[in-house]
C-alpha positions in Angstrom: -19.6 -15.2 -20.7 -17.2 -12.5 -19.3 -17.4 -8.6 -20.4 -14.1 -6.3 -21.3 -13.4 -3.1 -20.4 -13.2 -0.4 -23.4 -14.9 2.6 -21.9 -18.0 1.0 -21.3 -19.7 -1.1 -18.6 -17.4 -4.1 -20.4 -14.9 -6.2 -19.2 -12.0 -6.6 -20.8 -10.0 -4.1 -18.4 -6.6 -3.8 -19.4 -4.7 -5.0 -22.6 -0.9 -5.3 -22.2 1.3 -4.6 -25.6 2.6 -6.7 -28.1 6.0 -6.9 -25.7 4.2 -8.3 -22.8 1.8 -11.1 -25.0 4.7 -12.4 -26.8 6.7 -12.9 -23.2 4.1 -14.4 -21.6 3.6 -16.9 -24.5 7.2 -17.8 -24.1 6.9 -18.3 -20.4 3.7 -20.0 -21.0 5.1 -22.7 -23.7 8.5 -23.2 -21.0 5.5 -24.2 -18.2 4.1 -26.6 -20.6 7.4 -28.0 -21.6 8.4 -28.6 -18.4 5.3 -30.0 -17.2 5.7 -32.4 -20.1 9.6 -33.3 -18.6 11.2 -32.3 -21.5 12.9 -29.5 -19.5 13.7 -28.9 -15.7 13.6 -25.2 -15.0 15.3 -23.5 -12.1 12.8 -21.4 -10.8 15.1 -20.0 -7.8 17.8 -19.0 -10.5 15.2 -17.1 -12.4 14.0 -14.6 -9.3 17.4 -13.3 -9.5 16.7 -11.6 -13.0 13.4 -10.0 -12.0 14.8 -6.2 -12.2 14.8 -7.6 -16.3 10.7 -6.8 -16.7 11.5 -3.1 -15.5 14.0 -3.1 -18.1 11.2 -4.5 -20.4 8.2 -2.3 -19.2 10.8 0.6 -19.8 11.3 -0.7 -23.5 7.5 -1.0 -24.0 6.9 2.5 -23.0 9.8 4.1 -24.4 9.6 2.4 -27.9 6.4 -0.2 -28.3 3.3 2.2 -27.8 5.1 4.7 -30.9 4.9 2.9 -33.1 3.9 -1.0 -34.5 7.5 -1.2 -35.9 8.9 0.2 -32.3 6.2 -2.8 -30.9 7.6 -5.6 -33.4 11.5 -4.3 -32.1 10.5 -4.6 -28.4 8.7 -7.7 -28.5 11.8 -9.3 -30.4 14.0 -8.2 -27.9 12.4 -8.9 -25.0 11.2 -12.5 -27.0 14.8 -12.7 -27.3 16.2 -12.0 -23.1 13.4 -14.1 -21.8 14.7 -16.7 -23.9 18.3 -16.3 -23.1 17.2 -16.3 -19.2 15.3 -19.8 -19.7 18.1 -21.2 -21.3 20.4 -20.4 -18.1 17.8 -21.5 -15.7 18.1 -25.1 -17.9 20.8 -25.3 -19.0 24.9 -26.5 -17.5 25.4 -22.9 -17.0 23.0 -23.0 -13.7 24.9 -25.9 -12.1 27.5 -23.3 -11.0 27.5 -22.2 -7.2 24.4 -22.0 -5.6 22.4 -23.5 -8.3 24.3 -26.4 -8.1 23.4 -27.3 -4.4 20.0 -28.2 -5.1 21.4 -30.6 -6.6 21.6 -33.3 -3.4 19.0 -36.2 -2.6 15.3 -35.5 -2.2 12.9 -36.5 0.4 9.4 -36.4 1.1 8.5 -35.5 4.6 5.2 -35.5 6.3 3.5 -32.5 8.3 1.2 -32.6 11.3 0.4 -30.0 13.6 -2.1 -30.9 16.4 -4.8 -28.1 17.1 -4.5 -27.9 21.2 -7.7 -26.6 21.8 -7.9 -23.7 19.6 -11.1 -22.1 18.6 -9.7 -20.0 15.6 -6.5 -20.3 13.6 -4.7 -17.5 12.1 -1.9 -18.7 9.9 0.3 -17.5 7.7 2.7 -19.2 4.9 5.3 -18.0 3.7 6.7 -20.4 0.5 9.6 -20.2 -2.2 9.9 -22.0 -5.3 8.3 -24.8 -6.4 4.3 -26.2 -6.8 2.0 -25.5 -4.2 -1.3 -27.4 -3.5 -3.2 -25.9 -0.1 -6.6 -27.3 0.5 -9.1 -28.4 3.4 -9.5 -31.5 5.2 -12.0 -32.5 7.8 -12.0 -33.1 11.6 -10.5 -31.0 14.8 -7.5 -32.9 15.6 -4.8 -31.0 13.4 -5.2 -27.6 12.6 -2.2 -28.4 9.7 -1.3 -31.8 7.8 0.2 -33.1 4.5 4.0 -33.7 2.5 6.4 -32.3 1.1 9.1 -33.0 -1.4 12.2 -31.7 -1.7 16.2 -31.6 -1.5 16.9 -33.3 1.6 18.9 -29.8 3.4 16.1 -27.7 2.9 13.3 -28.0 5.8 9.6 -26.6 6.3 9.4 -24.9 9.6 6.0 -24.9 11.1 5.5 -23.2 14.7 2.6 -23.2 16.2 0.7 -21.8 20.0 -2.1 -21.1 21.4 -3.4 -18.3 22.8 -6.3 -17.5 24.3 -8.1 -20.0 22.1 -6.4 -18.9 19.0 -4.3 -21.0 17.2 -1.2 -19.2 15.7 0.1 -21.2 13.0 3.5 -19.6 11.5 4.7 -22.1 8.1 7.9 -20.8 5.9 10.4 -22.6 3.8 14.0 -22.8 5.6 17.4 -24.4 4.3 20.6 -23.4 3.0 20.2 -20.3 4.7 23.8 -18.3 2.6 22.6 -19.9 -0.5 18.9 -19.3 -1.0 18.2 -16.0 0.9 16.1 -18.6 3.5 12.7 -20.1 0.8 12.5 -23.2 -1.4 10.7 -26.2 -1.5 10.0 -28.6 -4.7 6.4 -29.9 -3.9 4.3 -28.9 -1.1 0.7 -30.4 -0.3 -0.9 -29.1 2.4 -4.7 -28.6 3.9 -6.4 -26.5 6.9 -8.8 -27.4 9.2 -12.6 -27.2 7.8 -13.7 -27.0 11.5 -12.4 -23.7 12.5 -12.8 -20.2 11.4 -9.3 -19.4 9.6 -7.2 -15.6 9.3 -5.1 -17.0 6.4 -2.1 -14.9 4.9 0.0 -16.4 2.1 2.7 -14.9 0.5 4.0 -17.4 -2.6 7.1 -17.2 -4.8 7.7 -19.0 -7.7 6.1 -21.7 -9.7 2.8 -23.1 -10.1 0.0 -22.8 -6.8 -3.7 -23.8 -6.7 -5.2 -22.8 -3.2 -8.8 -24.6 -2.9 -10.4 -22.2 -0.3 -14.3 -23.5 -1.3 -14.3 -26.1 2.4 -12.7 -23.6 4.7 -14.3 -21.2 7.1 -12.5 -18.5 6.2 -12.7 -14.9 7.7 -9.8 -12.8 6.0 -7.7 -13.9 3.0 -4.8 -11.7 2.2 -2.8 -13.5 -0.6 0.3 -12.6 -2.7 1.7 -13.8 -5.5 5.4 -14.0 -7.3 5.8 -15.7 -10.4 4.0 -18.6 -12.1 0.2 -19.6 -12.4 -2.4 -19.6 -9.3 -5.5 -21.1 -9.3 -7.7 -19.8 -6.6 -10.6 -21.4 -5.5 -13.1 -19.5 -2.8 -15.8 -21.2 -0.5 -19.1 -19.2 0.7 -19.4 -16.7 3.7 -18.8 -13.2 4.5 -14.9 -12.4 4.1 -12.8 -9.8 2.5 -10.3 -11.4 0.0 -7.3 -9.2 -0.4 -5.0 -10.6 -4.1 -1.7 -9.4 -4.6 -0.6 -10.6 -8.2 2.8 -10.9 -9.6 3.7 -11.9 -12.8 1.6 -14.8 -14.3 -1.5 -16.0 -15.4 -4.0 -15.7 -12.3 -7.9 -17.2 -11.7 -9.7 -16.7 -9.1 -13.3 -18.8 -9.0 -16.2 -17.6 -7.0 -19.1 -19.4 -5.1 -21.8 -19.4 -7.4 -24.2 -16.7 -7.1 -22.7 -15.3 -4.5 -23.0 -11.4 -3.9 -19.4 -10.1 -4.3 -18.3 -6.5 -4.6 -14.9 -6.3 -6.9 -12.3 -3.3 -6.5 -9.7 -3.8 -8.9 -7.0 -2.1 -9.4 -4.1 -1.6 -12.6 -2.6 -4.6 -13.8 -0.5 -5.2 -17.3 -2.9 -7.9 -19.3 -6.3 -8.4 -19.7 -9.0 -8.6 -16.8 -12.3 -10.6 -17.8 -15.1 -11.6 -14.9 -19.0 -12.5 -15.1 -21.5 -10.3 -16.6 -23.6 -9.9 -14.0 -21.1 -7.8 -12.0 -22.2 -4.4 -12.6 -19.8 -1.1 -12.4 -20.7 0.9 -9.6 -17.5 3.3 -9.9 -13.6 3.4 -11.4 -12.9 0.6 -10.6 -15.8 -1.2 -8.7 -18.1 -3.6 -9.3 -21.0 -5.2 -7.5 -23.1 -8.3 -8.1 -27.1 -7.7 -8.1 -28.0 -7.3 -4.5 -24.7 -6.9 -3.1 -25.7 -4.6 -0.6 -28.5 -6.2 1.0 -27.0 -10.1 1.2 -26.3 -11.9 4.4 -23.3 -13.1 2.8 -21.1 -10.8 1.4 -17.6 -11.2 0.2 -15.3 -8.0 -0.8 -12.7 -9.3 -3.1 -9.9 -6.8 -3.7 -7.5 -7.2 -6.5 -4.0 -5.5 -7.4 -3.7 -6.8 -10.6 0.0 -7.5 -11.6 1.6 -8.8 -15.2 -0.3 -11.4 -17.0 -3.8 -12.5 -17.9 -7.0 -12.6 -14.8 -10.0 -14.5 -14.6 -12.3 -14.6 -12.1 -15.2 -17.1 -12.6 -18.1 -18.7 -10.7 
């Protein structure tokens, strides 16, 4: 049972227009269709239109909070661009230049990055396009392992040192340098370490990502979104949990009954999150006992466009 925010000690926090629902519906049922394969959308055409939702957030200021007419307008029009957009990103008009060079044989290649000796890891990732899957695995000989898929130019670059018993671990998405501004991959599935205490910084693009935190020792957590859906999935400890979100559908699940304090902050879409958080200030919310737990985990939110969750 989650609360809403409407003046009271509720939950629902924010509630985008009529604009924002209907576009997020239409980005929602072009997901679905493509994870059904009766469409292939290219995700790295589509960044290039973002300066379109300031054109849209513009609109729905300007004309859709007037009046429901002005709301009905908006929404159709902006029903209207995202549609045109998808159709580009599917259609024979994205096969020109650029677009057209993903277009080449695809490869799977595997990743494995021993830990040396480390004591600590601090990594960072830095991904493009595509589905992401990061997740733990268990034992101390790599500090990094797993696959990915994609067009057969288009590398992952993983460098790694150690120093002073700390394991930097540096991951980002390199190929086709002139053509793609330097990030895209099709599939990546990766895991961490479960042995080590982990800094990790992640900094997705575009597509669909589910980060399964719950098995990793993690210290700091500073995580940013770009467009698609993210599942995140947090383990137990003391941490702070910095989420950037783009634009998307976002959930973020919590170690049951832990004792979490929540700063959230703006967002465009609704915001729902247990009932047993409790509003300590605008904007703030503690579980019961926050402040006298062993265990503590500050999770910081910038909310961004589209629906978040965060459940236990």
């Amino acid at each position: 049972m989650s609360m809403e925010e409407n003046g009271s000690a509720a939950p629902r926090r924010h509630t985008s227009g009529l604009t924002w629902a209907i576009i997020l519906i239409g980005v929602g049922v072009a997901l679905l269709l493509q994870n059904m394969g009766v469409i292939q959308i290219n995700w790295l055409y589509l960044v290039h239109f973002w300066p379109v939702l300031l054109i849209l957030a513009g609109l729905d200021f300007l004309l859709g909070r007037r009046s429901f007419v002005g709301g009905l307008l908006t929404a159709a029009l902006g029903l209207a661009i995202v549609a045109g957009i998808l159709w580009l990103a599917t259609g024979p008009a994205n096969l020109s230049g650029w677009a057209a060079s993903l277009r080449g044989n695809t490869v799977t290649r595997e990743v494995q990055t021993e830990l040396g000796g480390a004591e600590a890891l601090e990594v960072s990732m830095n991904l493009g396009a595509g589905t992401t899957t990061i997740d733990a695995h268990e034992g101390t000989t790599y500090a990094l392992q797993g696959e990915y898929t994609t067009d057969e130019r288009i590398n992952l670059n993983v460098a790694y040192e150690v120093n002073n018993g700390t394991g930097d671990l540096r991951l980002e998405e390199r190929g086709i340098d002139e053509l793609l501004g330097g990030a895209y991959v099709g599939e990546l599935d990766l895991s961490l370490t479960d042995a080590l205490p982990i800094d990790l910084t992640v900094d997705l693009g575009v597509g669909e990502s589910t980060l399964d935190l719950e098995q990793l020792e993690i210290t700091t957590l500073d995580v940013s979104t770009g467009v698609g859906s993210t599942d995140i999935i947090l383990g137990e400890g003391s941490y702070t949990a910095d989420i950037n979100a783009g634009v998307g559908e976002m959930t973020i699940e919590l170690p049951e009954n832990a004792a979490v304090r929540l700063e959230l902050d703006g967002g465009l879409g609704s915001t729902h999150f247990p009932d047993r958080f409790e509003k300590i200030d605008d904007g703030v919310w503690e579980t019961p006992g926050y402040s006298t737990a062993t265990e503590q985990i500050l999770l910081r939110v910038n909310a961004g466009v589209g629906d978040l969750s965060i459940t236990e």
